[in-house]
C-alpha positions as CSV (number, residue, x, y, z in Angstrom):
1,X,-15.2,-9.9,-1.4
2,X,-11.5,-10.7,-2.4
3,X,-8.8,-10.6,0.0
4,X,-4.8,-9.8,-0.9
5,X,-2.4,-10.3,1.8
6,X,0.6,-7.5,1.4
7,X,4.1,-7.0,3.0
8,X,4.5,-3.3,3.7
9,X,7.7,-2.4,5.0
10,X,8.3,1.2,6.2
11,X,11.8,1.8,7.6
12,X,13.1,-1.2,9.6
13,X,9.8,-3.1,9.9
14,X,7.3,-5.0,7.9
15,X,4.0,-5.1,8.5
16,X,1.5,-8.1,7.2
17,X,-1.6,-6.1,5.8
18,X,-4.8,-7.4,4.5
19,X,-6.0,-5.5,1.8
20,X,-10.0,-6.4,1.1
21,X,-11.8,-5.0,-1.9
22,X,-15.1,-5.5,-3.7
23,X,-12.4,-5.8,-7.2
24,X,-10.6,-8.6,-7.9
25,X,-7.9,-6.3,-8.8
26,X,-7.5,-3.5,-6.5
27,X,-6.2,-0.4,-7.6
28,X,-3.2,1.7,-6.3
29,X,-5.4,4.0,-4.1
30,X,-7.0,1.5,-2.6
31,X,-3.7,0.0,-1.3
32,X,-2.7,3.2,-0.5
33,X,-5.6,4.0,1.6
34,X,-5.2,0.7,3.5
35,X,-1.6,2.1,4.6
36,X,-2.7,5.6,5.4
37,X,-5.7,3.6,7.8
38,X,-2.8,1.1,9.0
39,X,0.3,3.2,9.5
40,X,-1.1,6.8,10.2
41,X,0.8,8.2,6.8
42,X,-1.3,10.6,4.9
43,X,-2.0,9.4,1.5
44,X,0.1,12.2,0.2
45,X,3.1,11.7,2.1
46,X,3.6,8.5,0.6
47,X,6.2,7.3,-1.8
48,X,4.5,3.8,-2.6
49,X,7.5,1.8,-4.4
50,X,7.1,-2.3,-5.6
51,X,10.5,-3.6,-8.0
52,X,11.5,-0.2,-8.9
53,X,7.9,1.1,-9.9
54,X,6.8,4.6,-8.1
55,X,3.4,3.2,-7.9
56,X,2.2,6.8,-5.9
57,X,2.4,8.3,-9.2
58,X,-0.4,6.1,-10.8
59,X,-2.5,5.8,-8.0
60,X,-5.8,4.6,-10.7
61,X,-3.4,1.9,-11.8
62,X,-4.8,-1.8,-10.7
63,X,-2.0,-3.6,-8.6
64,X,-1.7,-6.7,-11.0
65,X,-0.6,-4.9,-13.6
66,X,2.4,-4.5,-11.4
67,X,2.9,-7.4,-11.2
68,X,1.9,-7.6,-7.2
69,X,0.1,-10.7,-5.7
70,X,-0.3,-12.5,-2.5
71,X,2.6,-12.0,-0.2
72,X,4.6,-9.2,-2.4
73,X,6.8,-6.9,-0.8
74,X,5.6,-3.1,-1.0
75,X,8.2,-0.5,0.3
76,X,6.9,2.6,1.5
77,X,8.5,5.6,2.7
78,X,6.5,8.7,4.4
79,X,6.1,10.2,7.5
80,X,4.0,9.0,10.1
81,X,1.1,12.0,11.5
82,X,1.2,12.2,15.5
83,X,-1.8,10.1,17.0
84,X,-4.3,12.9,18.1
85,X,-5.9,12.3,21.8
């Protein structure tokens, strides 16, 4: 199991997020799926964005070839769904 620890800010805040994967080099839906569990935003509302790079657009693409490692700041903008009862 390999673990990559993420900053994931959404509006104001950031949010530490652990991102743990069976690949040493997780791919961009796998991050993303780790924010829709985490934040309640549905996979396609987000706009996943590292250093300039719409990373929702290539969401097979493997995180390290974006250059994101341990402690990287992700910016993600979307709306969060209402929390059903």
């Amino acid at each position: 199991m390999h673990f990559l620890k993420l900053q994931v800010q959404h509006g104001g805040d950031i949010y530490e997020m652990i991102l743990s994967t069976n690949s040493n080099d997780p791919s961009v839906e796998e991050l993303q799926q780790l924010i829709e569990k985490q934040l309640n935003i549905p996979i396609d509302a987000q706009r996943v964005m590292f250093k300039g790079q719409n990373l929702h657009e290539k969401r097979q693409g493997k995180l390290r070839r974006y250059g994101i490692t341990n402690a990287s700041l992700i910016r993600v903008v979307g709306c969060k769904q209402p929390l059903r009862n």
